[in-house]
C-alpha positions in Angstrom: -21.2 98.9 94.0 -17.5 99.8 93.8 -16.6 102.6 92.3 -13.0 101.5 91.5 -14.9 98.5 89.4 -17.2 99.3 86.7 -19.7 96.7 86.3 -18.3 96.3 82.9 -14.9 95.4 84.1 -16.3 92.8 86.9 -16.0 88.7 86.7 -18.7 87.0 88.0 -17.5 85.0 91.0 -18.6 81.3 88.7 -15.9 82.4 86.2 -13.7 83.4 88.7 -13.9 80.1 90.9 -14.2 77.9 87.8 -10.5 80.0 86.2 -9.0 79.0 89.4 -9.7 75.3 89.5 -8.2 75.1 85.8 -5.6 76.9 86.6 -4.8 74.3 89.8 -5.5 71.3 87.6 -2.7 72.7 85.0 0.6 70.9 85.1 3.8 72.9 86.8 5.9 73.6 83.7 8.4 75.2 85.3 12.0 73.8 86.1 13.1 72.9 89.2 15.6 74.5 91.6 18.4 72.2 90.9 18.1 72.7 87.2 18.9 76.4 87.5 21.7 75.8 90.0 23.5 73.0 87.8 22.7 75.9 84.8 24.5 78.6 86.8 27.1 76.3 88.6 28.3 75.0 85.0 28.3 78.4 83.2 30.7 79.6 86.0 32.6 76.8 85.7 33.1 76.9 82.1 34.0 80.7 82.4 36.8 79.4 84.9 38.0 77.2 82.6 37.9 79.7 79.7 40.0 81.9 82.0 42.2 79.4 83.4 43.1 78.5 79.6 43.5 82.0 78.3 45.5 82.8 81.6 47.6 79.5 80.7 48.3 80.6 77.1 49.1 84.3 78.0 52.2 82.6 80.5 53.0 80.2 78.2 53.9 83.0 75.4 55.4 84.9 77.6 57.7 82.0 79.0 58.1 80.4 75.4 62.1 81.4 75.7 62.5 79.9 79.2 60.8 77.0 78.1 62.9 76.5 75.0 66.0 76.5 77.0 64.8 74.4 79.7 64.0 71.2 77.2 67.5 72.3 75.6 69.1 72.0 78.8 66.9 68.7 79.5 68.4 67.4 76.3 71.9 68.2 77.0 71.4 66.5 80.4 70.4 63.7 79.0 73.1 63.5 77.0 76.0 63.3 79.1 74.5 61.2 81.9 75.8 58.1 80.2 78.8 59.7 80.9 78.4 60.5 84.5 77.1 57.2 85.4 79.9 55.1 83.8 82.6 58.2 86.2 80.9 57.6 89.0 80.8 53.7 88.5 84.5 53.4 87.6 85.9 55.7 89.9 83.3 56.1 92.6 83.3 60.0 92.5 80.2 62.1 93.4 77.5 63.1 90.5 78.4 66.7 90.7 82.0 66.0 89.9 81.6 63.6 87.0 79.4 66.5 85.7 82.1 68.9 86.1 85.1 67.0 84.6 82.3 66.9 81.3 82.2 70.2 81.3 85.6 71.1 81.9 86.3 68.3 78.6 83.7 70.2 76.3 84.9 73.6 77.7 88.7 72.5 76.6 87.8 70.8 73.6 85.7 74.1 72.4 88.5 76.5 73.3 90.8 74.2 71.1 88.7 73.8 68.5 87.7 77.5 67.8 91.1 78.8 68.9 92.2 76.8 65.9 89.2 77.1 63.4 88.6 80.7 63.5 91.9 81.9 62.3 91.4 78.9 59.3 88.1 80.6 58.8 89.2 83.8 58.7 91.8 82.9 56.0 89.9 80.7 54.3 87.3 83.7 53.6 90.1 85.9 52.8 91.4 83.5 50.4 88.3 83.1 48.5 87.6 86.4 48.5 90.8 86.7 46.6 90.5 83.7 44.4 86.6 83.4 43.5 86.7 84.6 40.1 89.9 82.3 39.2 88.4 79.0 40.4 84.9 80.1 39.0 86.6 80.6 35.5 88.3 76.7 36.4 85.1 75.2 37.2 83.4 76.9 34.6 86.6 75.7 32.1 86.0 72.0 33.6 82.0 72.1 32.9 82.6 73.1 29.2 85.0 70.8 28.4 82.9 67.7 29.4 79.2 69.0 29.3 79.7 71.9 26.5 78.7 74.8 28.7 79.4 77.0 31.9 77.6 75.8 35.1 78.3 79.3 37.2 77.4 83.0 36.2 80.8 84.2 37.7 79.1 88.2 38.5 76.2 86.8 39.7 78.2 84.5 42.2 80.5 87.2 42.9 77.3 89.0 43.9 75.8 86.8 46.0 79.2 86.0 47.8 81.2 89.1 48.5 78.6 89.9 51.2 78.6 86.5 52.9 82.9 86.4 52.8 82.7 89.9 54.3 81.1 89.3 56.9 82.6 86.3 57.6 86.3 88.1 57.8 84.3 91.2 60.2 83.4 88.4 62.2 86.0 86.7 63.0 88.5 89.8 63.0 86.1 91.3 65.8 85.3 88.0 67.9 85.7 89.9 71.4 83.6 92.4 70.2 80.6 90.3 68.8 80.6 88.0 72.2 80.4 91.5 74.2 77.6 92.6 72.3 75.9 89.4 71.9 75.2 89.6 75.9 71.7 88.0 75.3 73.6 85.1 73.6 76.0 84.8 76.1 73.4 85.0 79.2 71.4 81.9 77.7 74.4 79.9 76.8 75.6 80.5 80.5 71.7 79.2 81.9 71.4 76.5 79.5 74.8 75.2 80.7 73.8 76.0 84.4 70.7 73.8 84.3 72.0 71.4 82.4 74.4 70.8 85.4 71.6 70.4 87.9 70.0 68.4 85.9 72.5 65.8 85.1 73.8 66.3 88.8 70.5 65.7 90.5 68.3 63.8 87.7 67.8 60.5 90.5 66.5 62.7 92.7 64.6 64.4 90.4 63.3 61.2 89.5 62.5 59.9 92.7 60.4 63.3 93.5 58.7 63.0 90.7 58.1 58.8 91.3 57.0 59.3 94.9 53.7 61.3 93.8 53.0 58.0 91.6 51.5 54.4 92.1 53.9 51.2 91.7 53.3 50.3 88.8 53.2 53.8 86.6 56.5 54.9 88.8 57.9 51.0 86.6 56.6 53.1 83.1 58.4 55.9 84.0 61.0 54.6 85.4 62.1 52.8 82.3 60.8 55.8 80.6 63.2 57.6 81.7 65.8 54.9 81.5 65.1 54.5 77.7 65.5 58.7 77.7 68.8 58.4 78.7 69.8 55.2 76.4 68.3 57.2 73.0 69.4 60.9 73.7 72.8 59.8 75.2 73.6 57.2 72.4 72.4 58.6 69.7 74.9 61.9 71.0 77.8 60.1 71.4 77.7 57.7 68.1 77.2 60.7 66.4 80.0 62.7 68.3 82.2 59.7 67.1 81.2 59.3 63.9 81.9 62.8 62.9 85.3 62.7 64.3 86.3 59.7 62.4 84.5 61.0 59.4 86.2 64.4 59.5 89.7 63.0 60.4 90.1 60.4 57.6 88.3 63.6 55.2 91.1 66.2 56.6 94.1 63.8 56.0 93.0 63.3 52.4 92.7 66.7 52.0 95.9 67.3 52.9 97.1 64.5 51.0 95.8 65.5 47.6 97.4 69.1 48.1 94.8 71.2 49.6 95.9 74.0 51.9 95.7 73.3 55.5 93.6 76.9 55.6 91.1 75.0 53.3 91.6 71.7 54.9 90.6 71.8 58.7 87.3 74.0 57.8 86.3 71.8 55.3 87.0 68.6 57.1 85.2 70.2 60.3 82.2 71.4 58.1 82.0 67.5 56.2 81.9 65.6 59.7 79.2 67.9 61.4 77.2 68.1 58.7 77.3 64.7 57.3 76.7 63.2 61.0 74.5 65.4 63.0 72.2 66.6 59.9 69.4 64.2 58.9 69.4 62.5 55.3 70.8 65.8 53.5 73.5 66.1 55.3 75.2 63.0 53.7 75.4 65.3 50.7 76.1 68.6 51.3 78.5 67.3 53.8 80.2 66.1 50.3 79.6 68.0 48.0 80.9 71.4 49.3 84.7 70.4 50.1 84.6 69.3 46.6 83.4 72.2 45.3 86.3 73.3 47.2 88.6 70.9 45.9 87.7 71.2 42.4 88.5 75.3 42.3 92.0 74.9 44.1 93.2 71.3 42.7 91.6 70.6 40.2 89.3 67.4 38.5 91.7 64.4 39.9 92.4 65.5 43.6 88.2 65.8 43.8 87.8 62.1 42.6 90.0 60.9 45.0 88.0 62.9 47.9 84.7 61.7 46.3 86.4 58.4 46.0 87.3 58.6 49.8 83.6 60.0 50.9 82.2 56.8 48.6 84.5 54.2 50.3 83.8 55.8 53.8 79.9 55.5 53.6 80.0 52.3 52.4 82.3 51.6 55.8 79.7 53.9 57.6 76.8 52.2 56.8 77.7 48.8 56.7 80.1 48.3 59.9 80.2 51.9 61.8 76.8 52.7 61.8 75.7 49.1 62.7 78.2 49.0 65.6 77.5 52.4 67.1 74.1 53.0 66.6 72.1 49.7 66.3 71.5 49.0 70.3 70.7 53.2 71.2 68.5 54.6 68.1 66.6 51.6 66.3 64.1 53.9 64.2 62.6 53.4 60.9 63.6 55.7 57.8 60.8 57.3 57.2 59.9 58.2 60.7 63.5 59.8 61.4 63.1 62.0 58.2 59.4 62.8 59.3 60.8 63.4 62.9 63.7 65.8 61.4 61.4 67.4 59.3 59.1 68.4 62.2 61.6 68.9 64.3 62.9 72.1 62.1 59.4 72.9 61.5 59.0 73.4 65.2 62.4 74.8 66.2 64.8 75.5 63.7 68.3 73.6 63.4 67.5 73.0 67.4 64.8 71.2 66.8 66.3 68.7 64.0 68.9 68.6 65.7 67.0 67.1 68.7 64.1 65.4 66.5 65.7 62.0 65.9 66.2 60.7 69.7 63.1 62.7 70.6 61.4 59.9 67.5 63.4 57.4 68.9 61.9 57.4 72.5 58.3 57.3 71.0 58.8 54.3 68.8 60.4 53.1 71.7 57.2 53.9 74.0 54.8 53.0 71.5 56.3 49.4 70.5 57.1 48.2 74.2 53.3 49.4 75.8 49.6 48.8 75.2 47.7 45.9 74.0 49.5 42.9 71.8 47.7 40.4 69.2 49.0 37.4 67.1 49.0 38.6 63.3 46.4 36.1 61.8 47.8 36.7 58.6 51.5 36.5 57.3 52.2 39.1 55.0 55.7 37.7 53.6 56.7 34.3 53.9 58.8 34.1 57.2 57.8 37.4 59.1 55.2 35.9 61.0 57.9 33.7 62.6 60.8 36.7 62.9 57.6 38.9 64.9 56.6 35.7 66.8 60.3 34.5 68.1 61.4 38.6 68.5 61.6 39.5 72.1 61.3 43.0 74.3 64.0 44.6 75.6 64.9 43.4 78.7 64.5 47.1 80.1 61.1 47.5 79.0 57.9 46.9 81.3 55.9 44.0 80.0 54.4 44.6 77.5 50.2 43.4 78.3 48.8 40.6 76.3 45.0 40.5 75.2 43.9 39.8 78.5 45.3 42.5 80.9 45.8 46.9 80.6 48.9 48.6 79.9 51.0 48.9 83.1 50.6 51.8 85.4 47.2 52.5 82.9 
């Protein structure tokens, strides 16, 4: 007998045998090969991913300004190729060119414009800096001879103003000095102009680079993607570009006419056609309502009906035969998406980004009405729509739109 096995410790060889053939007859639980290699191959994978996202996020943040000036730039771009196209068509010049006599324009037409507004500025700060308390004490005078009480605590407005009027004069004493300073400023002004230009200058090639890595029928969605771009951004820029010069022109001259300082006038009449034109909803108002402020503490209660008068008359005009004229055919959007989209839009990115919100809303009604799947409405909601939806058709521009029977294009 072994020593190394006590015969307490020993199996007899029937157990033993009888162990074994269990043990063969017992099912292989285990998982097979593949499973653990589709187990490892997907956790790696996943950690890839995980790193690939976090990687993507970390360049992202740290490329957030770039970005932001590059769909600034895009936007611009955008803008002014209406312009280009109808320079090159009419007098056959090269893209680059057309671009540059834009630029030159704006350049001129900014030089002009601040050469001439900052001194106004300047003055106009200085003067109501100098006059606060006398035309709070007028339109305080006003307020309690109509309504029976003051509408302004004079201190408390002198308070809040002296530091806003003192900076203001700093400002525009020391213009030289601020744009040395600003160098940052000045450096993405400078790129956002730059790309702009090569944008505008090269956008068919551009486009066609970009087409070339696409089928046929998706390079037709973006082609007229792109195409409809152009139409919303670049019309929506230049009716408003209009409309605020007529707006701030007829608003300067009666200005002018109902006594108001020229100092007071061409701020004011500047300030009433940007705001009213390129500021969503709101800007209607305070557009208005601060030159008569204005108004009111140098002229007095009749001049400001006849500017309120004038602002009345003018958005009825506006509204009814500008507005329809201008801005019918390039930004057809519903109310309540363009105060959504402006509303997001300086959520996301300030005054930029309301700024750039409408056409940005435009384009995607745009998208989303002329693509995807059509039906018949079974049931007419108002007498008459169904046959106003039936008979209206799609813009000629547009990709067909696909019935019931066949996919989006380029889907």
């Amino acid at each position: 007998m072994n020593a190394e096995n006590p015969p307490d410790t020993l199996v007899p060889s029937e157990v033993a045998q009888a162990a074994q053939a269990v043990k063969g007859e017992r099912p292989d639980t285990s998982p097979p090969a593949w499973v653990n290699r589709f187990v490892w191959q997907s956790a790696w994978k996943v950690v890839v991913v995980v790193a690939l996202a976090a990687l993507a996020v970390v360049v992202v943040m740290q490329l957030r300004h770039l970005i932001g000036v590059l769909v600034i730039s895009l936007f611009f771009a955008l803008a002014i190729i209406p312009g280009v196209e109808a320079l090159v068509r009419r007098f056959h010049m090269r893209r680059g060119a057309a671009v540059g006599i834009i630029f030159i324009t704006a350049m001129v037409a900014v030089v002009l414009m601040v050469a001439f507004l900052i001194p106004a500025i300047v003055q106009f700060a200085s003067a109501v800096g100098a006059h606060l308390n006398e035309w709070l004490d007028n339109v305080n005078q006003w307020s309690a001879d109509y309504f029976g009480g003051d509408v302004v605590d004079t201190e408390a407005a002198e308070e809040a103003t002296a530091p806003i009027l003192r900076a203001v004069q700093e400002w525009g004493d020391n213009v030289l000095g601020i744009v040395s300073s600003g160098l940052g400023l000045v450096f993405d002004v400078f790129t956002i102009l730059t790309f702009t230009f090569y944008f505008a200058a090269d956008f068919p090639r551009l486009l066609r680079t970009i087409m070339r890595r696409m089928p046929p029928q998706r390079q037709q969605v973006v082609g007229w993607v792109a195409r409809t771009s152009i139409e919303q951004t670049g019309g929506y820029f230049y009716s408003r570009l209009l409309l605020m010069i007529i707006c701030g022109t007829g608003a300067f001259f009666v200005m002018l006419l109902v006594g108001l300082p020229l100092v007071y006038a061409l701020p004011m009449a500047l300030f009433m056609g940007f705001v009213s034109e390129f500021i969503p909803f709101i800007g209607t108002y305070v557009g208005a309502i601060v030159p008569s402020l204005v108004v009111l503490a140098v002229e007095g209660f009749v001049p400001t009906l006849v500017l309120v008068a004038y602002v009345l008359v003018y958005q009825q005009i506006e509204n009814y035969v500008l507005n329809p004229r201008l801005s019918s055919k390039t930004m057809e959007l519903n109310g309540a998406v363009a105060f959504g989209g402006a509303m997001a839009g300086g959520a996301i990115a300030g005054p930029m980004g309301a700024f750039m919100a409408l056409p940005v809303a435009a384009l995607i009604t745009s998208i989303a009405k002329n693509t995807g799947r059509t039906y018949e409405v079974v049931e007419q909601i108002e007498a008459g729509e169904g046959d106003e939806a039936g008979n209206a058709a799609a813009p000629a521009s547009a990709p067909a739109v696909a019935t019931p029977s066949q996919g989006t294009p380029g889907t």
